[in-house]
C-alpha positions in Angstrom: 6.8 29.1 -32.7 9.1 30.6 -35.7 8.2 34.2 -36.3 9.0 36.2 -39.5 11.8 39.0 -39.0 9.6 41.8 -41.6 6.3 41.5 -42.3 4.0 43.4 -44.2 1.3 45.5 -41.7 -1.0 49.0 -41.3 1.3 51.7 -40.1 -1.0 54.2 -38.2 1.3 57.3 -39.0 1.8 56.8 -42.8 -1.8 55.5 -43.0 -0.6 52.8 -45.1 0.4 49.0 -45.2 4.3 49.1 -45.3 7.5 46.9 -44.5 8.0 46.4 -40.3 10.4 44.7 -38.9 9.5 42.2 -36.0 11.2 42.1 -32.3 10.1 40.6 -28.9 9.3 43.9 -26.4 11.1 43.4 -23.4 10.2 45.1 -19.8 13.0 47.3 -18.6 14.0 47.2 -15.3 11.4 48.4 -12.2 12.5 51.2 -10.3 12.3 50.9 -6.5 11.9 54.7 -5.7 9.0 54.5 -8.4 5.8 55.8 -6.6 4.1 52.4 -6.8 6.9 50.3 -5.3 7.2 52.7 -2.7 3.6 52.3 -1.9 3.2 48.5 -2.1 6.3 48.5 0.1 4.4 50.5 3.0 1.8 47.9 2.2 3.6 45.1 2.8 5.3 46.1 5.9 4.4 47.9 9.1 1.0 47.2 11.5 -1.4 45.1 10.0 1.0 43.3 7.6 1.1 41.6 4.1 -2.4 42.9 3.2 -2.9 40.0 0.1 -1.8 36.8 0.4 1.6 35.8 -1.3 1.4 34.4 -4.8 2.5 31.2 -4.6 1.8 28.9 -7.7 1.2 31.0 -10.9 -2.1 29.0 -12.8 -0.9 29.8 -15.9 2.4 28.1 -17.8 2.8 30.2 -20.7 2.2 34.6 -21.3 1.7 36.7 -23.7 4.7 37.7 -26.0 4.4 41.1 -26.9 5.5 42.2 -30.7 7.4 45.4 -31.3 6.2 46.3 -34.9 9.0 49.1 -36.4 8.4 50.6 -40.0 10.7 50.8 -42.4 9.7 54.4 -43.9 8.5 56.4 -40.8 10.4 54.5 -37.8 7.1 54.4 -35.5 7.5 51.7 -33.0 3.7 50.1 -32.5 3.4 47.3 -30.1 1.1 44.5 -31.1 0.0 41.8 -28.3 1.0 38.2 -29.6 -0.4 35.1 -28.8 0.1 33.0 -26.0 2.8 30.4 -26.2 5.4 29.2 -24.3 8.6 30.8 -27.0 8.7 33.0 -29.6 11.4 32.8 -31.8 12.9 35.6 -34.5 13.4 33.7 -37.7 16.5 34.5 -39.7 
């Protein structure tokens, strides 16, 4: 699916519809000293072992895209959760 590169939407900080461009929010890398990696680590390993069973075949074939909404007076970033679909693409 095409998606438009600006787009007209409700900025929360200017409390106002104004200009935003469009781009595809993309995770950042996962820290492995994070708290919660650490944690499912000691999960994982040690007596008693893997404590869930291993995902093995993922049920669903497409996710979420998430938008990253970014207006053009104030600069606020707001995230808005897309539909699911297999690509998103940016039009030019």
């Amino acid at each position: 699916m095409k998606m438009v590169k600006e787009m007209m939407t409700y900025c929360p900080k200017d409390n106002k519809h104004t200009l935003h461009s469009v781009s595809i929010y993309k995770a950042g890398k996962q820290r492995a000293t994070a708290v919660g990696a650490r944690r499912h680590e000691e999960d994982i390993h040690g007596y008693g072992g893997q404590k869930f069973p291993k995902l093995v075949r993922t049920a669903k074939t497409t996710k979420k895209v998430v938008l990253r909404l970014k207006c053009k007076e104030c600069g606020t970033i707001v995230p808005r959760l897309g539909i699911r679909l297999r690509k998103l693409e940016i039009a030019q």
